[in-house]
N, C-alpha and C positions, 0 to 999 in steps of 0.2 A: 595719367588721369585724362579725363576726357575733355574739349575744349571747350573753356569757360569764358564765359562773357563778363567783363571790368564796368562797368559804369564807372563813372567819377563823378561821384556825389558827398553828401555832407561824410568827414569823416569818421563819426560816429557809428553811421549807415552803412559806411565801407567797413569798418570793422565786424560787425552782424554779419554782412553779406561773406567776408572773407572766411569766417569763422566756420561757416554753417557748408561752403561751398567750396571750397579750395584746402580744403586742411588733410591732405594724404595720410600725414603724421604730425607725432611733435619734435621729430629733428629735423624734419624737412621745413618745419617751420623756422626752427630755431637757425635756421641753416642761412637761412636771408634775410637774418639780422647781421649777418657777417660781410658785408656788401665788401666784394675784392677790389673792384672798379666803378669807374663811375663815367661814362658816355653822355656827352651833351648832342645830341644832334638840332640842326633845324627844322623845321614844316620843309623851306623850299626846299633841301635837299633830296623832297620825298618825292618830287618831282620826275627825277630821274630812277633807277634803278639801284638801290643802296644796299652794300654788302657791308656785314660788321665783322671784322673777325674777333672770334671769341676760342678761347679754351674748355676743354672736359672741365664739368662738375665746376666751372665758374661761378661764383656768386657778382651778380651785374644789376648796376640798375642805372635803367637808363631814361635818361632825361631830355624832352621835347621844350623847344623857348615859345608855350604856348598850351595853355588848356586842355585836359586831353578830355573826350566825352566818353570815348572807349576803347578799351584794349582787348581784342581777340588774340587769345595765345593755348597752347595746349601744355606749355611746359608749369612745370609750380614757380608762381606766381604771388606776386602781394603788390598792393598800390600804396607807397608810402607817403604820395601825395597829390593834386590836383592835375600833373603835368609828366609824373614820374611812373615807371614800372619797377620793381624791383624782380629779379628772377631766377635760376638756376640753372647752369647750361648742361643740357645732356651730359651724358656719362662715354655715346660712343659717337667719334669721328660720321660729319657728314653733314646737312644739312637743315635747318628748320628757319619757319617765318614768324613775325610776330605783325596782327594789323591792327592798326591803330585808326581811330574816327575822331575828327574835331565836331564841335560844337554850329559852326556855319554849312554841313556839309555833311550827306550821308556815304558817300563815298567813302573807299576804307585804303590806307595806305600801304602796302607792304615793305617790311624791315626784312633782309634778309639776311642769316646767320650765318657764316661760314664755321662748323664746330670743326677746331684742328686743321683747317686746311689754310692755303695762303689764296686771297684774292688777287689775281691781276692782270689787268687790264692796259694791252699792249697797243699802240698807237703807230705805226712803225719803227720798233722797236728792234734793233740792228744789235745779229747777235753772230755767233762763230761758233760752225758746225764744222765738222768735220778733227785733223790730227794731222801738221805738217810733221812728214817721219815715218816712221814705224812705230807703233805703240808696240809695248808688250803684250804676249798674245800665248793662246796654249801651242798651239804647234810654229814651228822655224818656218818664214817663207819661202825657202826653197822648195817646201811641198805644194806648190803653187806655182807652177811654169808655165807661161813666164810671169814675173811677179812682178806685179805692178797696185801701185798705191791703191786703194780700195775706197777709202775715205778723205778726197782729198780736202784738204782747208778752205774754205768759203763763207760768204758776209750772204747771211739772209736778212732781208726784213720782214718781219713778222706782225702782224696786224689779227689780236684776237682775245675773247672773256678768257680767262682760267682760270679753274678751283685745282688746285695742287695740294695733295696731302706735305705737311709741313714735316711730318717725320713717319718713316717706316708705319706701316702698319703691326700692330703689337701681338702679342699671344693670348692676351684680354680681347682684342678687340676679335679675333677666329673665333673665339670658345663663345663669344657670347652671340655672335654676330653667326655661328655657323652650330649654334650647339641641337638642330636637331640632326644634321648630317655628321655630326662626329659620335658613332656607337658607344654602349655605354660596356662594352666588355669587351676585352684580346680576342683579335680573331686569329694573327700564327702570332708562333713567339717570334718567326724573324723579323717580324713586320716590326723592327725600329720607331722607326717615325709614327708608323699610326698610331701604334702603342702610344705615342708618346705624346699624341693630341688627345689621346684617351684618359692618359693620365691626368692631363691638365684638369681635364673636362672634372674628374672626380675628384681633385684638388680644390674648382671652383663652383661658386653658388650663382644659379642661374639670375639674370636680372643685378647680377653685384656691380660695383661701383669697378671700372676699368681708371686708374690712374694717369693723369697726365703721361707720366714718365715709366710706362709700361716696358718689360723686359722685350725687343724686335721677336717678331717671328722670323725665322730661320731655316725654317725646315715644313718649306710652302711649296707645290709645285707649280707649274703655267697656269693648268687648268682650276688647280683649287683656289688660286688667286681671281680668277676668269670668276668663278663660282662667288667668292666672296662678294668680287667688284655686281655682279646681278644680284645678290640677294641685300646689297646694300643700295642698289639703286631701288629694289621693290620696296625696300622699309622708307625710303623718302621720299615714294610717290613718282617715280622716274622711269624710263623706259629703259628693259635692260641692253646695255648694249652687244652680248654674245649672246649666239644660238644653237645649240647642241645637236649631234645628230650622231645617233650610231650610226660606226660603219664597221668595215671588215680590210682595214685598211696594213698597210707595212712595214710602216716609219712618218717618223716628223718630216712634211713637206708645206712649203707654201703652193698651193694651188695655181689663186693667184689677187689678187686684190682684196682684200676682205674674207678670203676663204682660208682653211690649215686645217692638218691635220695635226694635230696635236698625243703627246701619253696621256692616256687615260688613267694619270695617276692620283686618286681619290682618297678620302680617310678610310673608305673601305676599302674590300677588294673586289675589281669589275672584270667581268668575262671578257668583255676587248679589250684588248690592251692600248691602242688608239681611238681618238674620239673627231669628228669634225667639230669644228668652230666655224662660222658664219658671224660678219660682221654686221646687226644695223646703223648703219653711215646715219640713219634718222634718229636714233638716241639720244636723249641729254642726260644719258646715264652716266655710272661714271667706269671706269676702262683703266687695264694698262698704259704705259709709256712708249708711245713709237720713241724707236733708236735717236734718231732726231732731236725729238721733243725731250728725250732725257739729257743729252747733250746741252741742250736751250739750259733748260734748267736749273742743272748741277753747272756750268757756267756762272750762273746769276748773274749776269751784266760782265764777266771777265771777258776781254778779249785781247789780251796779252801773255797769260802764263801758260804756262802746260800742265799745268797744277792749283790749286788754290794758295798753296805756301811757298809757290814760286819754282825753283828748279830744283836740283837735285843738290844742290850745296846746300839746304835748308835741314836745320838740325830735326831730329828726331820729336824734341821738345817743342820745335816751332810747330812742326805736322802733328802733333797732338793738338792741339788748339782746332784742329779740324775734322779730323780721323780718329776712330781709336782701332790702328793695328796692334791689340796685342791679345795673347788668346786669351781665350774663352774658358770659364770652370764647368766641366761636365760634370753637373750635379747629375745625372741620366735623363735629362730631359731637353738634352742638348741646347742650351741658353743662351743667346747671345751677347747681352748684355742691355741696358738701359737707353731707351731713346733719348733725345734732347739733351744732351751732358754737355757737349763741344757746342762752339761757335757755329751761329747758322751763316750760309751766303750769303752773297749780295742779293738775292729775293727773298731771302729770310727763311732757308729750307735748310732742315738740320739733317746728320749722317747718312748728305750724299757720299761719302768714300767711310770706308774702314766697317762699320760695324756690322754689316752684311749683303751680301752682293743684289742687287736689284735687279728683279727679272723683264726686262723690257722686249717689246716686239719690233721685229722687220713691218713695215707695213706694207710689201710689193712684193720686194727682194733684197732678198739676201745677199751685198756684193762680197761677201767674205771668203772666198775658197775655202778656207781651212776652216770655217764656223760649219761646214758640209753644208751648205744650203740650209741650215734648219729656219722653222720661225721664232725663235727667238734666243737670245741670249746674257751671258750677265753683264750688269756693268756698276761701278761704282768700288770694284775690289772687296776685300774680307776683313774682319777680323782675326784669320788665321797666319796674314804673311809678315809678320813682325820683321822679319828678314829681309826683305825683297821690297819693304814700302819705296823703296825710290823709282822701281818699276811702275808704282802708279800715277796717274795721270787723266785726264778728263779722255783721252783716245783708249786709254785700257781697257780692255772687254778678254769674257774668258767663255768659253763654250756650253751651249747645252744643247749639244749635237742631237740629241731626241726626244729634248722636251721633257724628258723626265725625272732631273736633276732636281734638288731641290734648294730653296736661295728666302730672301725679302725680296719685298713690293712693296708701291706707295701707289697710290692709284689717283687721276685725271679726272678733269670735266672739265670740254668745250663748250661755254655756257653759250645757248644759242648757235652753238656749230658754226661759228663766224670766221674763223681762224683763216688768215689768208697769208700766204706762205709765197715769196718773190726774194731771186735774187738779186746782191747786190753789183752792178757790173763796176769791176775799177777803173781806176782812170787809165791804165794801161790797154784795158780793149774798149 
């Protein structure tokens, strides 16, 4: 709906107004009679910059300790009292505002919504990058002469905004969010995967309601994720942060800062089979995961284990509580399985390991010999290696030598591009 102006006046007046103005439907009405939560905030908290985290298709209403004169919001809406909103939260991951006007003052406050993501806000915030060891890896490093540590273990501190998607991006949130780029009919029969974003598509009704607990996507490539993350920054008003350029290019390369060439691998099929990417650094869109930045992470404040469930003497039953390694049912549509089931991290971010591997970027370079120099690769493990789960580890990464592999995403925003990045020196040097 289109954004409606709240007076808060007699309540009789607010029922007329609300009836005649804000009424989409009658289950969207009936829908915020069902309030899930209930958010007390302050006036002075409005002071600073305030993020609320909220969930998909939430029913919230949220309460100011103070008069409200007016509320500006675009979502459906009802005022159930003098000081109160009640509302509905989106259906797909990402962002929205709500402003609100007191009575002494025309000025208008802004609330801002985190839908699905986790807010957080680092202050020198001491965290552990890198893998003492050898992590598990696709190729032996012997193919790497002479071999040496790649990522070695190190204390940054970190200083910066973040909106962090709290769980994988889902195959609700592609079809809806990408449903004019996905064709409405088979273009080869080999084409697997496109097929099978095709299929969804004629499965699902455009504008439908996408679920908390949506089945991950799985079978995403670099650049449709690239694509996602821009068409999801233009639906919330943001600058996007990649920029396309045909070329006539050989292979996945880092350029070099900012720049790659990437597979041109799309829901259709495109005449180059690589595509340039360009970075705007000026973005506050929202983006992949540098390698780095997924480590921070999927960490969540750990800076003792090699693992979240500890070492490798940890039973199978205890690493479920965090991961789900076990496969997958190919109904033909290659499924991964359900976000949000297991235990989130200590930053509150659910199925960093097991349910599908997470496509993250080099941001420079690629120190990995055996990764071939590409830009990017996976991290976070599978739900296919039931076998092998002791293998994993917050240091495990596995190849996408050219980019054209296909995995999950969870996608970033540097709110304000603040993020300041220092390490820690120990007491030893």
């Amino acid at each position: 709906m289109n954004k409606i102006l709240f007076p808060a006046f007699s309540f009789f007046a607010m029922c007329i107004f609300l009836c005649t103005a804000c009424s989409d439907d009658a289950q969207n009405k009936a829908d915020l009679s069902q309030i899930e939560r209930t958010i007390d905030i302050s006036r002075d908290s409005l002071s600073n910059e305030l993020w609320l985290e909220v969930e998909k298709n939430e029913v919230i209403k949220l309460c100011l300790d103070r008069k409200v004169r007016t509320w500006e919001s675009s979502l459906n809406s009802k005022i159930p009292n003098d000081s109160c909103l009640a509302f509905k939260v989106p259906t797909l991951i990402g962002v929205d505002t709500i402003n609100v006007k007191f009575f002494d003052t025309d000025s208008a406050h802004k609330i801002n919504l985190a839908v699905g993501m986790k807010y957080l806000d680092f202050k020198n915030e001491e965290v552990l990058l890198g893998y003492k060891g050898n992590p598990s890896m696709v190729n032996p490093p012997w193919i790497c002469r002479p071999y040496k540590e790649a990522d070695p273990e190190r204390l940054i501190s970190v200083t910066g905004t973040y909106l962090v998607d709290k769980r994988p991006v889902t195959q609700c949130e592609i079809v809806q969010l990408m449903w004019d780029s996905i064709p409405n009919k088979i273009q080869l029969e080999d084409a697997f995967f496109k097929n099978g974003w095709i299929s969804r598509k004629k499965l699902a009704q455009r504008n439908s309601i996408c679920e908390l607990q949506d089945s991950a996507a799985s079978t995403i490539s670099v650049y449709q994720a690239m694509k996602y993350a821009n068409a999801r920054s233009i639906r919330d008003g943001l600058k996007p942060y990649y920029i396309f350029s045909a070329i006539d290019a050989q292979g996945a390369v880092i350029h070099t800062k900012g720049k790659y060439d990437i597979c041109n691998n799309d829901f259709t099929i495109q005449e180059n089979e690589y595509i340039q990417v360009s970075v705007n650094y000026s973005s506050d869109g929202y983006r992949l995961l540098y390698y780095d930045e997924w480590m921070m992470f999927a960490r969540g404040g750990d800076k003792k284990n090699k693992a979240p469930w500890g070492d490798t003497t940890a039973t199978f039953e205890e690493v479920s509580k965090y991961a789900k390694f076990t496969y997958y049912e190919n109904d033909g549509l290659y499924d991964a399985g359900l976000v949000g089931q297991l235990e989130p991290n200590g930053y509150g971010l659910y199925d960093i390991f097991g349910l599908v591997e997470e496509h993250v970027l080099f941001k420079e370079l690629n120190p990995f010999c055996y990764l071939k120099a590409g830009p990017s690769c996976f991290k976070g493990g599978n739900n296919h290696i039931t076998e092998t789960w002791k293998d994993v580890n917050y240091g495990y990464r596995t190849a996408n030598y050219t980019s054209c592999l296909l995995g999950g995403f969870r996608l970033i925003r540097n709110i304000g591009n603040n993020a300041k990045w220092t390490e820690v020196k120990s007491d030893k040097e």
